[in-house]
C-alpha positions as CSV (number, residue, x, y, z in Angstrom):
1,X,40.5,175.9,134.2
2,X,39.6,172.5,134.1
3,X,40.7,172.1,130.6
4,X,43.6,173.8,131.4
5,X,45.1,171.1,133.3
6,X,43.5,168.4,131.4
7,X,45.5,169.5,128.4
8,X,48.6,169.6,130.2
9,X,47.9,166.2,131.3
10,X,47.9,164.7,127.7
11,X,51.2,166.7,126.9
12,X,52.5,165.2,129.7
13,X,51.9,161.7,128.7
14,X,52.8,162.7,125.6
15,X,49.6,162.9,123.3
16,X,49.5,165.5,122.2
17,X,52.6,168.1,121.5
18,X,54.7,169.3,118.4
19,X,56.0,166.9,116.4
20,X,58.2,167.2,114.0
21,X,58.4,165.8,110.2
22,X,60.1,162.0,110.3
23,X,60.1,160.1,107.7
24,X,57.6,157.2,108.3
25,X,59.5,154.2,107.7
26,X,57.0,151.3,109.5
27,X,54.3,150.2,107.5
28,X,51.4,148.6,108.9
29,X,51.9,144.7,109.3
30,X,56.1,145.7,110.1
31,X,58.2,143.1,112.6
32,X,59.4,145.6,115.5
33,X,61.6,144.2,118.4
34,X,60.1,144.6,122.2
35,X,62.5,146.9,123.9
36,X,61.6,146.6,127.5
37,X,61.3,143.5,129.9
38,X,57.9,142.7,129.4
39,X,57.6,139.2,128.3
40,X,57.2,140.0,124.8
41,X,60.2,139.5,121.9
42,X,58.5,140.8,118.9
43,X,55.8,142.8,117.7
44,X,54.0,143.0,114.7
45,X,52.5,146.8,113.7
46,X,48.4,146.7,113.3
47,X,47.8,150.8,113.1
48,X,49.3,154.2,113.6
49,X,47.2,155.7,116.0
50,X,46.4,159.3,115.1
51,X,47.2,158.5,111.3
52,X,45.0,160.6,108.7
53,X,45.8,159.3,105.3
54,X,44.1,158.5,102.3
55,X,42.3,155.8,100.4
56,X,44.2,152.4,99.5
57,X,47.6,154.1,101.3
58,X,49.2,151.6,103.9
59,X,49.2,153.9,107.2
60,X,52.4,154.3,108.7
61,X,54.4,154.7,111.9
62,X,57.3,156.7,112.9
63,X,59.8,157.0,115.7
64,X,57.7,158.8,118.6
65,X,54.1,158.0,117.4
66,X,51.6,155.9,119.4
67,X,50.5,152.2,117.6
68,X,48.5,149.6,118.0
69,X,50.8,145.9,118.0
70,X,49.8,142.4,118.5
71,X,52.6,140.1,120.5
72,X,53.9,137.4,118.0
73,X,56.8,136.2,120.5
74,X,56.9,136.3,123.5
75,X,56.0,134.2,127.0
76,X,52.1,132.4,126.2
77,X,50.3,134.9,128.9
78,X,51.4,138.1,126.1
79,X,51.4,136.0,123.0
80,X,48.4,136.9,120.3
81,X,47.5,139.9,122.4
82,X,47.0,143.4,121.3
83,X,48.4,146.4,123.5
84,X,49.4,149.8,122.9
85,X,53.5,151.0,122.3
86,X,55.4,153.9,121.0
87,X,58.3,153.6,118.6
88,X,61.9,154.3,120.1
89,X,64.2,152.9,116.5
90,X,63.6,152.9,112.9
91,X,65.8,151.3,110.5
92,X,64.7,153.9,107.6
93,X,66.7,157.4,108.0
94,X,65.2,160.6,109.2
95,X,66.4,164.2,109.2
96,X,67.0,166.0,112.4
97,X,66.4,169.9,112.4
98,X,69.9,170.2,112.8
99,X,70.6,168.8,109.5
100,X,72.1,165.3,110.8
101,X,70.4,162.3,109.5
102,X,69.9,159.3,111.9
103,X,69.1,155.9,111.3
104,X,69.4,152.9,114.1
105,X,70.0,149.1,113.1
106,X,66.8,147.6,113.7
107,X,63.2,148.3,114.3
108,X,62.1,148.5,118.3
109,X,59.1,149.5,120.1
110,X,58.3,150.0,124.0
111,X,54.5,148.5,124.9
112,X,52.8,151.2,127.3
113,X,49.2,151.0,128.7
114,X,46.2,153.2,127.2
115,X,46.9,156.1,129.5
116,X,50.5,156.2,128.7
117,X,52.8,154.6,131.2
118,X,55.3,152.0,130.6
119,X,54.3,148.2,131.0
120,X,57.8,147.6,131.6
121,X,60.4,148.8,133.5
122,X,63.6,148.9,131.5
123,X,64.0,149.8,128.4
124,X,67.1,147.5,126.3
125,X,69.0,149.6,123.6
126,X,69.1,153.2,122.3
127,X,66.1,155.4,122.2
128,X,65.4,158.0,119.7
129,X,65.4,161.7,120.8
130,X,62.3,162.1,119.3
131,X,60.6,159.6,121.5
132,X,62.2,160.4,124.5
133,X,60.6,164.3,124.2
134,X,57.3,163.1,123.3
135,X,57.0,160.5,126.0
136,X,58.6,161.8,129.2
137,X,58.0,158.3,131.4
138,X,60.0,156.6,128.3
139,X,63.0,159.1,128.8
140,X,63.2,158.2,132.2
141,X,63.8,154.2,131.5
142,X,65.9,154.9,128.4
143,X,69.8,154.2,129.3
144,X,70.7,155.8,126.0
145,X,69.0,158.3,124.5
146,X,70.7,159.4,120.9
């Protein structure tokens, strides 16, 4: 029983879940704008966490997934400072099930803490569907969701 609800508790925050095929268009070392009111102004990508790839391949983010950032802008108490965010925009385009393909004009992420809630408490911009269904306490800041 206890794993029961334990498991729902990771869906919840958004762990763990079906995700569906998007293209992965953030390598590791990519320049992602901060999308919420944290302090920080931009990001730059260290890891994809949950990312099973193979020798010598550059692991990769994409909208929705969980990744490891370090704050190169931003005020001095976030700068040089690694925290956890999920993607809400890539520039590169991705297929929807529906057949539509989406892309957004830049690259934006939302910092979070290790247990999944939002360090922030607005989010600028458009999020991604995809993000917003994987990470319920994200939907709930987003002012656009597309």
């Amino acid at each position: 029983m206890a794993a029961r609800a334990k498991m729902r508790a990771l869906i919840a925050k958004g762990m763990i879940g079906q995700r569906p095929k998007i293209s992965r268009g953030l390598p590791a070392g990519s320049i992602l704008k901060c999308a919420d009111n944290t302090g920080a102004k931009e990001l730059r990508l260290i890891q994809a966490m949950g990312y099973k790839g193979r020798l010598r391949r550059i692991p990769s983010a994409a909208v929705g997934d969980r990744i490891t950032v370090s704050v190169r802008h931003g005020t001095p108490d976030m700068r040089k400072k690694i925290f956890h965010a999920v993607v809400v925009r890539q520039r590169k385009p991705y297929r929807r099930a529906e057949g539509v393909w989406v892309q957004f004009e830049d690259n934006a992420a939302v910092i979070i803490t290790p247990d999944g809630e939002m360090k922030g408490s607005d989010i600028r911009g458009p999020v991604a569907k995809e993000a917003a269904e994987r990470w319920p306490r994200i939907a709930s800041a987003a002012s656009i969701i597309i």
